[in-house]
LUMPA-408208 format. One record per residue (C-alpha): residue in three letters; y negated, z negated, x. Coordinates in steps of 0.05 Angstrom, whole numbers, padded with zeros to 5 digits, always signed. Layout:
ALAYZX
...
end
This chain:
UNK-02300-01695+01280
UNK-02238-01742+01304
UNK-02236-01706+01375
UNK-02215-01765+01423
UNK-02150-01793+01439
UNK-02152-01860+01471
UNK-02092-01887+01517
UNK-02091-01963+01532
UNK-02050-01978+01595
UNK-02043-02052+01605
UNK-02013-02051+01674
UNK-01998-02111+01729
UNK-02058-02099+01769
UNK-02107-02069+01719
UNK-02124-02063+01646
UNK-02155-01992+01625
UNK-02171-01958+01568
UNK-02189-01882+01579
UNK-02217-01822+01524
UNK-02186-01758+01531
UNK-02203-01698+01499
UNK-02152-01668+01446
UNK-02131-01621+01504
UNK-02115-01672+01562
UNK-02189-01672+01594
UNK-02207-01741+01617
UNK-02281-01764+01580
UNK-02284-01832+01603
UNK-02255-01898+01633
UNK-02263-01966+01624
UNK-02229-02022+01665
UNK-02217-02105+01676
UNK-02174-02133+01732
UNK-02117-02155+01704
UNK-02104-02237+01720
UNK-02032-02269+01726
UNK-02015-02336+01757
UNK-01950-02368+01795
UNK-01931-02437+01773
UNK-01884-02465+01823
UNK-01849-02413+01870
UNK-01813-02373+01836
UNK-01858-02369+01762
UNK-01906-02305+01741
UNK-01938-02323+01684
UNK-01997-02289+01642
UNK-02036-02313+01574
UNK-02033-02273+01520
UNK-02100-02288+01486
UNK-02131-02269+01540
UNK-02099-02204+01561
UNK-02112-02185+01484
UNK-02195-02200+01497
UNK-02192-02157+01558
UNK-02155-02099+01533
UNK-02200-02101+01467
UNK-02259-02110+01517
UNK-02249-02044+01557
UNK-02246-02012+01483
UNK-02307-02042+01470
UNK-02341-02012+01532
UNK-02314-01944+01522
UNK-02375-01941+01468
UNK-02422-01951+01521
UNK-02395-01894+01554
UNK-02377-01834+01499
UNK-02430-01819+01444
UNK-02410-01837+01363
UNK-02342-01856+01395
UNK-02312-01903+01340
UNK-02327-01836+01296
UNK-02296-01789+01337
UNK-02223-01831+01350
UNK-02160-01792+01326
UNK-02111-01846+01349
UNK-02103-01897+01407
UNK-02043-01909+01438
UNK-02021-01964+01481
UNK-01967-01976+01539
UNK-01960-02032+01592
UNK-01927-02069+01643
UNK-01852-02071+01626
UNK-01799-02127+01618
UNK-01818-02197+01622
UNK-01825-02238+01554
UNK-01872-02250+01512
UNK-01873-02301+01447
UNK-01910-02312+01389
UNK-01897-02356+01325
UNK-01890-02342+01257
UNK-01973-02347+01254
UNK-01981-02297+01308
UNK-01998-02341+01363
UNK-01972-02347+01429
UNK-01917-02392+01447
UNK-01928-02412+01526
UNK-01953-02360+01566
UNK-01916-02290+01575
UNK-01869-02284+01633
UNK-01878-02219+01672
UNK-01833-02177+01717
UNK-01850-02203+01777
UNK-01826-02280+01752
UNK-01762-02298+01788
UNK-01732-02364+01751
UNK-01671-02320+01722
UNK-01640-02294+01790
UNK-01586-02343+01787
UNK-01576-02325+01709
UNK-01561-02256+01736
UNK-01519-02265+01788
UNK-01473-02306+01740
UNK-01483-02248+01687
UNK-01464-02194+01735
UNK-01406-02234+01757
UNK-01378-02234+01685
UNK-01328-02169+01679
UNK-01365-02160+01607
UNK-01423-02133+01643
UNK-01388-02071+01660
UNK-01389-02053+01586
UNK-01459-02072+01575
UNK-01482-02032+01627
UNK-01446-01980+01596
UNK-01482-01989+01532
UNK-01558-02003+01568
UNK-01540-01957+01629
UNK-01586-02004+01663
UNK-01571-02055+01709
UNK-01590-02136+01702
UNK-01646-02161+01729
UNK-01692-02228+01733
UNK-01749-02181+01702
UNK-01719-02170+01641
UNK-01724-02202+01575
UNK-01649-02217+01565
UNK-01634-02256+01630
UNK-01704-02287+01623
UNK-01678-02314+01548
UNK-01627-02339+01574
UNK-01656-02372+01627
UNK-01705-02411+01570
UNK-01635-02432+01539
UNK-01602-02455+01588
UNK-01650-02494+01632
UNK-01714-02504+01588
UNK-01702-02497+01509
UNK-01768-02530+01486
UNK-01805-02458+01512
UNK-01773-02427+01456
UNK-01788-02477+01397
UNK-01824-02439+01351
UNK-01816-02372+01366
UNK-01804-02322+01323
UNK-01814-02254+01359
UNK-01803-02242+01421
UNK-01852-02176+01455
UNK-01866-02145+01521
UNK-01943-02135+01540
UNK-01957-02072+01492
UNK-01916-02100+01446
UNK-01961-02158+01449
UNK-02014-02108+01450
UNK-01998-02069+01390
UNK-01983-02126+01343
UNK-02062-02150+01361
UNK-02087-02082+01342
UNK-02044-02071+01275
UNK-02021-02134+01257
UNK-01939-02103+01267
UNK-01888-02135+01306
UNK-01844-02071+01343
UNK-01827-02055+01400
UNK-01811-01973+01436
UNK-01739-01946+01442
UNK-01749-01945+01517
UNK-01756-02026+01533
UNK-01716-02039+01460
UNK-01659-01995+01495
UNK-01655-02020+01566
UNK-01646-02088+01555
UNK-01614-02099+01494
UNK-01589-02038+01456
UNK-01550-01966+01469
UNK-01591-01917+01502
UNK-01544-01855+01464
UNK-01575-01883+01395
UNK-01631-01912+01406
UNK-01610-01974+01373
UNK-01608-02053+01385
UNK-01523-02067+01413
UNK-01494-02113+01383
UNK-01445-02120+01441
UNK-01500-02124+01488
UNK-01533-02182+01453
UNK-01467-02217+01445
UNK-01454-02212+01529
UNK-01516-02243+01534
UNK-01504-02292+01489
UNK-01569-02290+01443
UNK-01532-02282+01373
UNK-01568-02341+01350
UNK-01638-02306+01382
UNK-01625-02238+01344
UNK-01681-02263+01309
UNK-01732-02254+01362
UNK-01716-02174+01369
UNK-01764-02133+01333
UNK-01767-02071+01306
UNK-01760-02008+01341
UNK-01816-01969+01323
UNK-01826-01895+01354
UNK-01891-01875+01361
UNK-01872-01799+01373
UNK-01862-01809+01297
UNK-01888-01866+01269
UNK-01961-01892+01266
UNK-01999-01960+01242
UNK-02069-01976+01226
UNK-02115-02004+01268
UNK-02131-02075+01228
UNK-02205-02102+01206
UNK-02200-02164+01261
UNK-02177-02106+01312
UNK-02240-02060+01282
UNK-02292-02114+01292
UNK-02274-02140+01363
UNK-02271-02068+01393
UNK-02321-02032+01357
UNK-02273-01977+01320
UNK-02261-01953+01252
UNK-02207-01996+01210
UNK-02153-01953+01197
UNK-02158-01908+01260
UNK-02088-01887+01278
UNK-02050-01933+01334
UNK-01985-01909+01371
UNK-01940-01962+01406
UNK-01931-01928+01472
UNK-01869-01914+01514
UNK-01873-01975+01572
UNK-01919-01949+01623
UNK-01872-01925+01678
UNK-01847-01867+01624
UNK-01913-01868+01604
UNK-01934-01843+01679
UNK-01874-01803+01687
UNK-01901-01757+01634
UNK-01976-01752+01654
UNK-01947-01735+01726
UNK-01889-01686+01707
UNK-01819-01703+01708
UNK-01822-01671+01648
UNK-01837-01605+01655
UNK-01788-01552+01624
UNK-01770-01493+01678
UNK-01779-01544+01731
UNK-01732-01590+01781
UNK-01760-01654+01808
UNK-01762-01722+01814
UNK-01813-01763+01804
UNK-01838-01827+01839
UNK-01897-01880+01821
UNK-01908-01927+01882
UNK-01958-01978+01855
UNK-01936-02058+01857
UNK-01873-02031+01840
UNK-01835-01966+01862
UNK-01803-01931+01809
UNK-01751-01868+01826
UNK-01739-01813+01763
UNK-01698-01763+01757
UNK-01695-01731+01684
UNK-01633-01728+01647
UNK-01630-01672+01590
UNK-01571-01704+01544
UNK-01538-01771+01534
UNK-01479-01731+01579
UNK-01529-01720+01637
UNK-01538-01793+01656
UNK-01501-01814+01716
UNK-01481-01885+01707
UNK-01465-01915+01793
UNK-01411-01958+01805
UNK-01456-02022+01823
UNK-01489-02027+01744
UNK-01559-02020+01777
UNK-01621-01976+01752
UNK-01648-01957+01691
UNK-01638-01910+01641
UNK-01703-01904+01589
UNK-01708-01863+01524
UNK-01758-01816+01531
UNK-01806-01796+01461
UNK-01769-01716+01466
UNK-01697-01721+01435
UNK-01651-01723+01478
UNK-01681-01731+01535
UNK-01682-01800+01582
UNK-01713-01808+01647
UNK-01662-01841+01699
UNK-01692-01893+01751
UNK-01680-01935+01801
UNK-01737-01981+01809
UNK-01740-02023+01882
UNK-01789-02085+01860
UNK-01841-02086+01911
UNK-01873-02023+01935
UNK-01952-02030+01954
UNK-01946-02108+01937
UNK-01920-02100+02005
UNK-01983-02067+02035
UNK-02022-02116+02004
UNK-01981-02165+02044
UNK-01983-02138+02117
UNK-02065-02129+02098
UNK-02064-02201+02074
UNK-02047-02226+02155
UNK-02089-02173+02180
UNK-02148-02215+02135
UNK-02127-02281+02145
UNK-02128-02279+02221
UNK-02194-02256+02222
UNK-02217-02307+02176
UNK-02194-02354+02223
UNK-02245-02317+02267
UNK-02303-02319+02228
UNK-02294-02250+02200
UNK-02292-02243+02125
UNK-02256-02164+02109
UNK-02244-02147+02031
UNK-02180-02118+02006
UNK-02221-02054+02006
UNK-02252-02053+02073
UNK-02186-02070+02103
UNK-02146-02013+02071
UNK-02206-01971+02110
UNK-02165-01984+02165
UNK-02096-01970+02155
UNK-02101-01897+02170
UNK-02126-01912+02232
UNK-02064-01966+02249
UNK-02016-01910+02227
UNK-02042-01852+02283
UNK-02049-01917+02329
UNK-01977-01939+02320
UNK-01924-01912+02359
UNK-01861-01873+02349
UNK-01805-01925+02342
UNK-01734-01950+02314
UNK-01765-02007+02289
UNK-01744-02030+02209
UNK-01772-02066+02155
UNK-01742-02080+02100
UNK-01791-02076+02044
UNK-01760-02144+01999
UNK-01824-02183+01991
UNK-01828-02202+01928
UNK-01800-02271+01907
UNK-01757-02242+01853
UNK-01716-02204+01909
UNK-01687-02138+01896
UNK-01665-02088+01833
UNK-01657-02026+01859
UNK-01621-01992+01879
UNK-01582-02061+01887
UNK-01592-02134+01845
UNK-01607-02182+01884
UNK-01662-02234+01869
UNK-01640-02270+01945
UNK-01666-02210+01977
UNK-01717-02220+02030
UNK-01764-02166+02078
UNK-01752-02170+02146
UNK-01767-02132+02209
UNK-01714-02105+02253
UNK-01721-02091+02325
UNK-01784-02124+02343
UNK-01797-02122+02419
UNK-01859-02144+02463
UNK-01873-02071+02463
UNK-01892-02063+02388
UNK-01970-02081+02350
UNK-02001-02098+02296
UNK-02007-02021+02283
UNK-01932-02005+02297
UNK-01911-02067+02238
UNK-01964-02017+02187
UNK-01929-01960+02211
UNK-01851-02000+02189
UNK-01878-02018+02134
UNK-01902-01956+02105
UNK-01841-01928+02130
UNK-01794-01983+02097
UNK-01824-01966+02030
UNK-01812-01886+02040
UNK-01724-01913+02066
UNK-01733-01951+02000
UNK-01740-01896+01960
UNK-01688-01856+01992
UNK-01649-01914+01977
UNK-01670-01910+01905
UNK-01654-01829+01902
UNK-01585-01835+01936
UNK-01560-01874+01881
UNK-01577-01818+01837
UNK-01546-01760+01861
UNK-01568-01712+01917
UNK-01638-01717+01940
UNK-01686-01670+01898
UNK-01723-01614+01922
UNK-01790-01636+01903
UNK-01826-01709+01881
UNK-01880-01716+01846
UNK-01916-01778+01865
UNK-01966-01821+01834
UNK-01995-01890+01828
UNK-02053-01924+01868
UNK-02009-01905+01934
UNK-02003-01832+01914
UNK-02076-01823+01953
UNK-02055-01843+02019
UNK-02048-01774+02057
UNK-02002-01810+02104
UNK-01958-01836+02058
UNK-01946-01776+02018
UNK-01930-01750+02092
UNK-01879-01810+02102
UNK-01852-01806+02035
UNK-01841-01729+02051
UNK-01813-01737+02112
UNK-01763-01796+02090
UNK-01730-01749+02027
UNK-01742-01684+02065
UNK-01776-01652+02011
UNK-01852-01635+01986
UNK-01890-01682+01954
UNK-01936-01663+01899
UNK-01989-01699+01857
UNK-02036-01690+01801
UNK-02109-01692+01801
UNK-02099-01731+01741
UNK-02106-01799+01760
UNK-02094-01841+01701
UNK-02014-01808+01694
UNK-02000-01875+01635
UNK-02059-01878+01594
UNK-02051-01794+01596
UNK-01978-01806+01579
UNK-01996-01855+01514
UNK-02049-01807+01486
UNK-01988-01746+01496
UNK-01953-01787+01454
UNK-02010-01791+01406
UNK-02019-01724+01411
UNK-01958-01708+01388
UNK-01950-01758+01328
UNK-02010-01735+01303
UNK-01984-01666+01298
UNK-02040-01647+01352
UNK-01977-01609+01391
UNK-01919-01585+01362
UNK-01866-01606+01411
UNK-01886-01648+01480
UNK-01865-01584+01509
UNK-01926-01557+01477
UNK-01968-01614+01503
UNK-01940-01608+01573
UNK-01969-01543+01583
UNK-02040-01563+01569
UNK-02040-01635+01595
UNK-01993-01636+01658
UNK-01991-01568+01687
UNK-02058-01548+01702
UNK-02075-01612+01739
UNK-02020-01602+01795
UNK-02043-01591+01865
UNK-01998-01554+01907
UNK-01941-01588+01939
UNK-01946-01606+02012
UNK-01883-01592+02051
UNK-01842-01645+02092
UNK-01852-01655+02170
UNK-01791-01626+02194
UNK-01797-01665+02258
UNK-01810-01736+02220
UNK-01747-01710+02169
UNK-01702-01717+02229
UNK-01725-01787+02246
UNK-01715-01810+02186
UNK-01640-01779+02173
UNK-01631-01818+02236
UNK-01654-01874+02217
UNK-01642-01882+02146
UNK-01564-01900+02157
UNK-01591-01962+02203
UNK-01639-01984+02146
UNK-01573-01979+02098
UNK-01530-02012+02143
UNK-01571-02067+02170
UNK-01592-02082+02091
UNK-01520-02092+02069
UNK-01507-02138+02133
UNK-01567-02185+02109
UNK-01545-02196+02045
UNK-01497-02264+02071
UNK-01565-02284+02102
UNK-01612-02283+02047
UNK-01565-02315+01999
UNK-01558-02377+02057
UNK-01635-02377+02059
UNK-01636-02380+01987
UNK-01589-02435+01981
UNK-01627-02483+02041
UNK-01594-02461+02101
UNK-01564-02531+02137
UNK-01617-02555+02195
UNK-01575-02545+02253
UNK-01549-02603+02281
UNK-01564-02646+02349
UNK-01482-02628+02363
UNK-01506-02541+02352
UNK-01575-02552+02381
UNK-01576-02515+02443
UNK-01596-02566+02510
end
C-alpha cells in the first residue's frame, strides 16, 4: 500500500527529508547539515554533487527509520533554498559551484539595474524587487565581470531545481522562482520584457521549463532508485521554493482566515496572501516579492529582510569567541541556553540595532546590498545582555518594517522557522506588530508544504483547500496575545529605527566604497 508522502526540503542551514502520512501526520525525519563556503568577501558558494549525495543520503536513511518504505512511497516532493544560480552542462554536470542567496558579488549590478527607468516596468511584470540573490542580477554579474563561469552551460537551476533534475533526469523549474525573477507573475510565464531589461536574450537558453507540480509529475529515475533505496518510477513533484513551501505547512493559507505569516530562520520572510492577480499591492520603491502559489489565483506577497537569526548566530558568535580567549570552549547549542537568561537580564532601553549583517546588505523592505547593522545609542550604562535584548528586538522593527510596506499591520502572524521556539521572541515579535503570534506544532512547515503539493497532484485531495483542513488546521496552537505594555515601546520606538535607517544609508554606501583615511590636516590634535 503506497501510504507515505515524502517532502525533501533542501534549505541553507539543513538538508531533510521527512515521511508523512497521507493525512499530514509526521512518521519520520532524516537530516545532514547543510555545507556552503565564502570565497573572497563577498562569494557564497555551494557544490552541487555534493548537495545531491546528501539530499539522496537522508532518503536513504529514511529506510532505517519507516518499515518496507521504498514500498509504501506515493510520491516525493522536493523544495529548497531559493534564488542563487545553479549550472549544469549539456551532460548534466555542474558548471562551477552554485551561487546561493546569501552571495553578494551582484550588488553593484543592482544598483545600476534599479537605476535604469526600465526597471519600473519589470517590476511591474515580476512584482518583485532586484536583488544580489537572484538569478538574473547574478547572470549578469557572470557576463559582465567573469564570462568564462558560464562556458558551457546549458541550464541554468536553483537548488531543487538542481535537486529534481538528479532524481528524474528533467530540467524545470516551479512558477514561483520561474515568476519572480524572470517572467509575469499574472501568467505564470517566462517575460520576455523582463529578460530583455536584463539583458540575457542571448542566455534565454539557460531558462528551463516551468513545470507545476500541483499538476504535473516525473519519475523517479533508475540512478535516482539505486542511490536512495526507492522504487524506479515512484512519483516526484518539483516543489514550490521552500519559503511558499513553509508558508503553506504554517497557514497563510487558510480559507475563512486573516493573517500574515512570518518564517524567521537565516532569513526573515513577511507574507501576506493575495487572492487575485488584482489583490497584489505593487510599493512605490520596486522592492519585495510576489510568488505564485500551487492554488490558482492565488500568490503569497513578501517582503523578505536578508538576515534574521544569522544575526543571533552573530551576537552568540562574540559571546563564544571571548570566552575562547579564556579557555572556555561553549557550542552553538550550549550558548543559545543562555540567551533567555540575557533577555530577563537586559534592561529596558532606547537602544537600536539595526539587524543588516549579512554581507549582501539589504532586500527588504528596501535594496540595498551597502547596508550594514549597527547599534544606536550605546552608553556605558548598557551589557552584553542589553546588545541580546537590541538585537532580538531589531529583528522584531525589521519585520514591522517588512509589514508596513504591505499595507496595514495584520491582526494575527503566524510564525515559524528555527526562531519560532523562542518564547521570548514570539513575545518581541508580538509586541513589535501589536498582534498575536501563533505557531504550529508542526515543525517541519516546508517539507509538509512539498508533500501538500504531492498530495494534491496525486489526486490524494481534491483542492489544497481540502488538504488545508487536514494538514494545517489541527496542528495550530492557540495564539498568544501581544504585551500591551511592550506594544507601546515599540510604536515609540519603531519611527527612530525608520528614521535612523534612512539617515545611514549615505554612510554605508561611503563604507562600501573605502571611506578616505582622514587626513593629518582633519585629524583632531
Amino acid at each position: 500500500m503506497r501510504d507515505i508522502l515524502i517532502g525533501i526540503d533542501a534549505g541553507t542551514s539543513v538538508i531533510k527529508s521527512v515521511a508523512f502520512d497521507l493525512g499530514g501526520k509526521q512518521i519520520a525525519a532524516c537530516a545532514i547539515a547543510n555545507s556552503y563556503e565564502s570565497e573572497g568577501g563577498k562569494s557564497v558558494v555551494q557544490d552541487l554533487d555534493r548537495t545531491w549525495a546528501d539530499a539522496a543520503r537522508t532518503l536513504a536513511d529514511l529506510a532505517g527509520k519507516v518499515e518496507n518504505l521504498a514500498s509504501r512511497v506515493a510520491a516525493i516532493s522536493v523544495t529548497g533554498q531559493g534564488d542563487g544560480t545553479w549550472l549544469i552542462d549539456k551532460n548534466g554536470d555542474p558548471v562551477g559551484k552554485g551561487w546561493l542567496w546569501l552571495d553578494a558579488r551582484a550588488g553593484a549590478t543592482v544598483e545600476r539595474l534599479r537605476g535604469d527607468s526600465g526597471d519600473s516596468a519589470r517590476f511591474s511584470h515580476t512584482g518583485s524587487g532586484l536583488a544580489a540573490c537572484q538569478m538574473g542580477s547574478q547572470l549578469r554579474w557572470m557576463l559582465d565581470n567573469a564570462p568564462e563561469m558560464i562556458k558551457g552551460a546549458t541550464t541554468g537551476f536553483h537548488c531543487k531545481d538542481w535537486l529534481y533534475f538528479k532524481l528524474t533526469g528533467q530540467r524545470a523549474t516551479d512558477p514561483s522562482e520561474a515568476n519572480f525573477t524572470f517572467g509575469d507573475f499574472r501568467t505564470r510565464q517566462y517575460s520576455e520584457d523582463v529578460i530583455d531589461f536584463l539583458d540575457l536574450r542571448k542566455q534565454r537558453y539557460l531558462l528551463p521549463e516551468i513545470v507545476d507540480g500541483a499538476v504535473t509529475r516525473h519519475a523517479l529515475s533508475d540512478k535516482a532508485a539505486a542511490l536512495t533505496g526507492l522504487l524506479a518510477g515512484t512519483p516526484v513533484v518539483l516543489g514550490y521554493v521552500d519559503v511558499v513551501c513553509t508558508s503553506l505547512g504554517a497557514g497563510l493559507y487558510e480559507p475563512g482566515t486573516d493573517t500574515g505569516c512570518s518564517i524567521v530562520g537565516s532569513t526573515g520572510m513577511h507574507m501576506r496572501l493575495a487572492k487575485d492577480a488584482d489583490d497584489v499591492q505593487l510599493n512605490a520603491d520596486l522592492t519585495g516579492y510576489t510568488m505564485c502559489l500551487p492554488i490558482p489565483g492565488h500568490y503569497a506577497q513578501m517582503q523578505s529582510n536578508m538576515a534574521a537569526t544569522l544575526n543571533i548566530d552573530w551576537i552568540l558568535s562574540l559571546a563564544g569567541s571571548v570566552l575562547k580567549g579564556m579557555g572556555i570552549e561553549k557550542s552553538k547549542p550550549e550558548l543559545l541556553g543562555h540567551v533567555e537568561g540575557w533577555l530577563a537580564e537586559a534592561k529596558e532601553t532606547s537602544l537600536l540595532f539595526h539587524p543588516y549583517i549579512s554581507e549582501a546588505g539589504e532586500r527588504g523592505p528596501f535594496v540595498d546590498a551597502s547596508a550594514r547593522a549597527s547599534f544606536i545609542g550605546l552608553d556605558m550604562n548598557h551589557g552584553f545582555a542589553d546588545m541580546v535584548r537590541a538585537v532580538f528586538n531589531g529583528l522584531a522593527m525589521a519585520s514591522r518594517d517588512c509589514y508596513v510596506e504591505m499595507g496595514p499591520l495584520p491582526s494575527r502572524v503566524r510564525l515559524t522557522g528555527g526562531a519560532a521556539r523562542s518564547a521570548s521572541l514570539r513575545r518581541i515579535l508580538g509586541g513589535a506588530l501589536g498582534c498575536p503570534v501563533q505557531t504550529s506544532e508542526r515543525e517541519e512547515a516546508g517539507a509538509a508544504g512539498a508533500a501538500m503539493i504531492a498530495a494534491v497532484s496525486l489526486g490524494i485531495y481534491g483542492s489544497m483547500a481540502d488538504c488545508v483542513k487536514e494538514w494545517v488546521t489541527p496542528y495550530q496552537r492557540s495564539a498568544e496575545p501581544a504585551d500591551k505594555a511592550m506594544a507601546a515601546r515599540f510604536n515609540a520606538a519603531f519611527p527612530l529605527y525608520r528614521q535612523s535607517r534612512l539617515s545611514l544609508r549615505p554612510v554605508w554606501h561611503a563604507l562600501s566604497h573605502g571611506a578616505a583615511p582622514v587626513s593629518e590636516q582633519e585629524r583632531p590634535s
